[in-house]
Structures are given as C-alpha cells and as structure tokens.
C-alpha positions in Angstrom: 133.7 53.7 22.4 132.2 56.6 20.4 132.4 56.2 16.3 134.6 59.7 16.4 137.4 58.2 19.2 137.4 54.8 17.0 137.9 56.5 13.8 140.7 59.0 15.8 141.9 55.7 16.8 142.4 53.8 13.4 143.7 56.8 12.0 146.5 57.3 14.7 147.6 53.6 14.0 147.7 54.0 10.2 150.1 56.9 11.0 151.9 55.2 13.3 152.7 52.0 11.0 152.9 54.1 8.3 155.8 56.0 10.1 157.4 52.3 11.2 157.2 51.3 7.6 159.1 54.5 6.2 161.4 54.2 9.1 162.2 50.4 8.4 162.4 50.9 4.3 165.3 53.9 5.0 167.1 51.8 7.4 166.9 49.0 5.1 167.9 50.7 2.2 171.0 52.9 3.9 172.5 49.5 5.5 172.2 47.8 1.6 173.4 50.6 -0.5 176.5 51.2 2.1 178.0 47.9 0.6 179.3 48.0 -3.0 178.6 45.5 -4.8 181.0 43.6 -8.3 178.8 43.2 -11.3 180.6 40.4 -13.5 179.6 40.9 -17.3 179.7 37.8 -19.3 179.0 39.1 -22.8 181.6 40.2 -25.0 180.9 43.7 -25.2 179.3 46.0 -23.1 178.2 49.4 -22.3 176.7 51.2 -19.3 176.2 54.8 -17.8 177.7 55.6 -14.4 175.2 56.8 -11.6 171.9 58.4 -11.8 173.1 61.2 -14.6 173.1 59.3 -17.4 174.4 62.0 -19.9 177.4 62.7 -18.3 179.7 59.4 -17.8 179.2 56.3 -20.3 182.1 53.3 -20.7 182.2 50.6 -23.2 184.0 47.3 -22.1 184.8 45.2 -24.9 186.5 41.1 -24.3 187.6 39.5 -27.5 188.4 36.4 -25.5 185.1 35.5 -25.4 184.2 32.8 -27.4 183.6 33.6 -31.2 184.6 37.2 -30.2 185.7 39.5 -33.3 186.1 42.5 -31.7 189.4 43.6 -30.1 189.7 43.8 -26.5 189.1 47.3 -25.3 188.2 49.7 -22.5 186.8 52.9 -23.2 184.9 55.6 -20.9 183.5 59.0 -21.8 182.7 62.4 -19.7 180.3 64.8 -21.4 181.1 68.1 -19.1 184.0 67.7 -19.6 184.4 66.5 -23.1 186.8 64.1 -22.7 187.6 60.1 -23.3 190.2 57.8 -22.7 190.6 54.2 -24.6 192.8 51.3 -23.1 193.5 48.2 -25.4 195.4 45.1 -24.2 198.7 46.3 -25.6 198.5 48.6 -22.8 198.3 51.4 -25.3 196.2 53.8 -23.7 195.2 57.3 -25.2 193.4 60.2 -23.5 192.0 62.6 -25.8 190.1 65.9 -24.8 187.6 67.7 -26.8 184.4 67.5 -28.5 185.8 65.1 -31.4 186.2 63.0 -28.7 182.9 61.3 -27.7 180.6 58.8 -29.2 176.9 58.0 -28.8 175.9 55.4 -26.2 173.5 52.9 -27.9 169.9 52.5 -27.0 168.6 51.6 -23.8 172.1 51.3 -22.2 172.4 50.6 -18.5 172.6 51.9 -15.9 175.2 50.9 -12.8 175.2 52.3 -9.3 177.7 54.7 -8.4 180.0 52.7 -5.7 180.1 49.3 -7.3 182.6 47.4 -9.4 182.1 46.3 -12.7 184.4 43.3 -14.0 184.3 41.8 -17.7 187.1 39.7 -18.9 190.5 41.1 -17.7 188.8 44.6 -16.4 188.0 45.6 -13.2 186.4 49.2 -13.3 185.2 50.8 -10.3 182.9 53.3 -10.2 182.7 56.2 -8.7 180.7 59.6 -8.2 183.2 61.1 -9.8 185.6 59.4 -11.2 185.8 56.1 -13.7 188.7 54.0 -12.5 189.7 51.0 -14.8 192.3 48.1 -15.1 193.5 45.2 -17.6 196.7 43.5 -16.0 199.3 46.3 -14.7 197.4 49.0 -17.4 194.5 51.5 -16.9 192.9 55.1 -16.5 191.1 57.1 -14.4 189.0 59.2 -16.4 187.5 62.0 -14.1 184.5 64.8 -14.2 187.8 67.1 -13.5 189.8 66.6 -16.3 193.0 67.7 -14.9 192.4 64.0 -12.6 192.0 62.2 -15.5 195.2 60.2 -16.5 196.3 56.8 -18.2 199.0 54.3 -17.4 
C-alpha cells in the first residue's frame, strides 16, 4: 500500500468516527434533555434564572420552615421584558405588580436551571418553562409570563 492511499485511508476513518461520535453525542443528548427533570432545594432560600437568557426571568424561593429559618416563607419571580413580578407568601396573599418599580437585582453568581424542569423547595413546586414561570404552595400560586397579559395569581 502506497504512503498517499494509507494516509487517504487514516484520514477517511478519522472522518468517519468523527461523524459516529457527533452522531452518538446528539442522539444522546436529544433522548436526555427530552425528560424533565425535579431539582429539590434544601436550603432555606434560594434564587435562580430560568433558561439560557439569564436577564430576562429570575425567582427567589424562600422556606422559613427550615431549621433556624428567620425569613418568611415566600415565592417570588421576575420578567425583565416585560417589567413585571409577582410575590406569593403562605397566607396565600399573592400580589402581581407591573412596572419598572417592580424588579430587584438577582445576587451574584445566581443559577442557572434548565427550561423544562421542576424546581421544588419546601411547600413549592415551580415549573419551568420557555416562557412561562408556573408556581405553587398548597391550593395558592402564579404564573408569571414573558406576555404579561398571561401572567396571573391565585
């Protein structure tokens, strides 16, 4: 066998594992991401982004029955475009409020959670969405949408 036809050769299998390695990594990754999956927090507070635009959609979860807790129980989400947040305590007050004066600042190196997945801390079960934040305590919650006129609490 000449050098050229062996050289031919080795690259035409590189190409050919290479293209069996890309074809197995997107098979593998389309059959693990079509599964949602339920994060269960165990701090007492915490905050997180929704999906890959992190500017957009943050929520805070809040559990003052964790132990030595001395913050109040609370579930609140933000949208940036629109400005818009809604907060949910465990009285089952819940108050949506539009505008500008209406959003925080997420902390510092705050998470980041996959659109599709379920996020659970205490008494809240929040599911997340691509567009859409959907949360519950008990027989309360919002749904706090990138179209505000979705957005709602109960």
């Amino acid at each position: 066998m000449s050098r050229r036809s062996s050289a031919s050769l080795r690259v035409s299998l590189f190409v050919a594992l290479f293209v069996a390695f890309c074809a197995g990594v997107a098979v593998g990754h389309h059959q693990t991401s079509s599964k949602p999956h339920t994060i269960v927090l165990l701090g007492e507070s915490t905050e997180f982004f929704v999906g890959g635009n992190a500017s957009e959609m943050n929520c805070e979860l809040d559990n003052a029955h964790a132990a030595g807790s001395r913050i109040p129980t609370l579930d609140y989400c933000q949208t940036v475009y629109p400005a818009q947040s809604v907060e949910l305590k465990t009285t089952g007050a819940a108050k949506l409020c539009v505008g500008m004066n209406c959003l925080g600042n997420p902390g510092i190196e705050t998470p980041t959670f996959p659109v599709g997945d379920n996020v659970v801390l205490g008494a809240t079960t929040c599911a997340l969405r691509s567009t859409y934040v959907r949360c519950t305590m008990g027989p309360h919650g919002f749904v706090l949408s990138d179209h505000q006129g979705q957005s709602r609490a109960w």
